[in-house]
ZATIPA-326872 format. One record per residue (C-alpha): residue in three letters; residue number from 1; x, y, z. Coordinates in Angstrom, 3 decimals. Layout:
BEGIN
 type seq       c1       c2       c3
  ALA NUM        X        Y        Z
...
This chain:
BEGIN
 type seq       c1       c2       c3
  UNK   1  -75.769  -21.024  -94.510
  UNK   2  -79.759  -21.240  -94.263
  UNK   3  -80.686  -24.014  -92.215
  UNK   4  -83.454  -25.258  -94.767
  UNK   5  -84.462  -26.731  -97.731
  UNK   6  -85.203  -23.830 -100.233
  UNK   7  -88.436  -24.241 -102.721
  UNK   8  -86.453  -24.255 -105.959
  UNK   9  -84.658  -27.180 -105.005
  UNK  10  -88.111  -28.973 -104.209
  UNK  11  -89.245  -31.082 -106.954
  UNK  12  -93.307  -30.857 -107.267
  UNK  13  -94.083  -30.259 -110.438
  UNK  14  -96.002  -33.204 -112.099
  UNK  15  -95.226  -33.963 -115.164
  UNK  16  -91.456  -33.571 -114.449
  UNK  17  -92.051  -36.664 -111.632
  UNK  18  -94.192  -38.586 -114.194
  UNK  19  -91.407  -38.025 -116.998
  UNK  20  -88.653  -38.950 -114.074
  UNK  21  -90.601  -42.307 -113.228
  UNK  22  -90.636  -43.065 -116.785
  UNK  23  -87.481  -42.231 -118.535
  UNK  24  -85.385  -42.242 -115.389
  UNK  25  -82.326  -44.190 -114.156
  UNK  26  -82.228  -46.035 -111.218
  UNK  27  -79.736  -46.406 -108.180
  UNK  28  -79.858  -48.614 -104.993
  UNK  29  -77.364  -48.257 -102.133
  UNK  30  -79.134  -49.645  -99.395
  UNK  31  -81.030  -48.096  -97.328
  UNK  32  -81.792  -45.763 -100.373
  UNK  33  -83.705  -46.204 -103.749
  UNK  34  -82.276  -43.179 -105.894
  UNK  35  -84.158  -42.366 -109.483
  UNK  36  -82.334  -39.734 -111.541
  UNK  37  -82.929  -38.115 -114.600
  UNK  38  -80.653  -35.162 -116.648
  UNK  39  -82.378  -32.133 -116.812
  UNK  40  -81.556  -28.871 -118.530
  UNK  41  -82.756  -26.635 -115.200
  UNK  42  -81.430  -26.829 -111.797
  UNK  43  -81.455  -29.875 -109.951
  UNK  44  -84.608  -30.747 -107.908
  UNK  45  -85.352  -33.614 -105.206
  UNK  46  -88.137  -35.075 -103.667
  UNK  47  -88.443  -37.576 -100.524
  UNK  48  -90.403  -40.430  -99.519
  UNK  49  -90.644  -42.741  -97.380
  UNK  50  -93.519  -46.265  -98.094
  UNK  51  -96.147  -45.999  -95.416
  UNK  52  -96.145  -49.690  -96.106
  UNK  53  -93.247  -50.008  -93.802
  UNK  54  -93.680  -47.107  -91.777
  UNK  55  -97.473  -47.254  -90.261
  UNK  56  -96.495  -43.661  -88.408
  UNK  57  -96.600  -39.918  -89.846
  UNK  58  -94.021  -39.239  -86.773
  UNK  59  -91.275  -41.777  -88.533
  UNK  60  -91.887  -41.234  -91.646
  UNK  61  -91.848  -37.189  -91.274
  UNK  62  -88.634  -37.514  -89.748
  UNK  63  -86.858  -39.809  -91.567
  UNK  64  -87.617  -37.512  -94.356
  UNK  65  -85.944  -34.669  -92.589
  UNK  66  -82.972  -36.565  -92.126
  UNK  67  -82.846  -37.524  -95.711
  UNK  68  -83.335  -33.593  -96.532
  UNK  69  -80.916  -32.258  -94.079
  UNK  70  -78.307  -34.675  -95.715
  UNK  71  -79.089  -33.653  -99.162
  UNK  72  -78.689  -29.860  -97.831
  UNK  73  -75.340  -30.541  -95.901
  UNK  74  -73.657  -32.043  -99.051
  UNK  75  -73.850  -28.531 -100.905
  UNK  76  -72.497  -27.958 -103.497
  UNK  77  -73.402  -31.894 -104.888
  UNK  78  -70.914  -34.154 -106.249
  UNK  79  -72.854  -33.957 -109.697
  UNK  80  -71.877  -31.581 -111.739
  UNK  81  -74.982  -31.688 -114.521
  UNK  82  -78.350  -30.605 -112.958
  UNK  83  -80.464  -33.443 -112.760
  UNK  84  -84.457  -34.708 -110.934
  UNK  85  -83.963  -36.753 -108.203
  UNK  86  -86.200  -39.246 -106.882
  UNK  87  -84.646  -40.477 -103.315
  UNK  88  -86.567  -43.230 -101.797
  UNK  89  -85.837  -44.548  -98.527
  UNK  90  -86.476  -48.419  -98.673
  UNK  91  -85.046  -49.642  -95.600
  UNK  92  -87.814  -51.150  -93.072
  UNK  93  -85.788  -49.893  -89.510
  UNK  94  -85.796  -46.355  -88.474
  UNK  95  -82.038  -45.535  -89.851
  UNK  96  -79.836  -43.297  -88.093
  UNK  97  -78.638  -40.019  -89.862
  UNK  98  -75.397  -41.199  -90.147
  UNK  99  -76.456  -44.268  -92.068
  UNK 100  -78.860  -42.375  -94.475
  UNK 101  -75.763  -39.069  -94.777
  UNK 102  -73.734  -41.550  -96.239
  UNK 103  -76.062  -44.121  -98.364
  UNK 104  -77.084  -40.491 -100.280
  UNK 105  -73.374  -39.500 -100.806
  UNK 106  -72.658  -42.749 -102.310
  UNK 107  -75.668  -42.979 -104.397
  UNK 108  -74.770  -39.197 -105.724
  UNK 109  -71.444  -39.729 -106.574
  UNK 110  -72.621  -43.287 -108.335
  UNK 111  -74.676  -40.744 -110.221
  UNK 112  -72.218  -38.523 -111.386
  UNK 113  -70.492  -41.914 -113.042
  UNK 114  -72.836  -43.096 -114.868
């Protein structure tokens, strides 16, 4: 298994993020904000963390590495359809990766639900 998060899995393309924000579902299992939207290609993710509550590029860097290294660990997904994923973290402490592992697999399986 590569240890890393390949570039077709990255979501960066614009408009899809701008059509995401706008016709997108949302999800909140705390510490994580999840948006989601059905797409006919693969599924895609992006990360972020609000500088508002994290002043530091350090923390915020690494809490989205633990978010990504989650995300990677849980392949294959417990969503079947391919979707765009928005995953927010919204928590204001630095979480452990435990915490964030299992706030994801919640809010991914809460996806597959709905």
């Amino acid at each position: 298994m590569a240890f890393q998060f390949p570039k077709q899995f990255r979501l960066k393309n614009k408009t899809e993020i701008t059509r995401l924000f706008n016709e997108g579902k949302e999800i909140k299992v705390f510490p994580i904000k999840l948006l989601y939207l059905e797409t006919s290609s693969c599924t895609k993710a992006v990360f972020s963390v609000p500088k508002r509550n994290f002043k530091h590029a350090v923390v915020r860097n690494r809490i989205k590495r633990q978010m990504r290294e989650a995300f990677r660990l849980m392949q294959p997904l417990p969503i079947n359809k391919p979707y765009l994923l928005f995953i927010l973290y919204i928590g204001s402490k630095k979480p452990l990766f435990v915490n964030v592992a299992e706030a994801l697999e919640k809010a991914l399986n809460k996806v597959e639900k709905n």
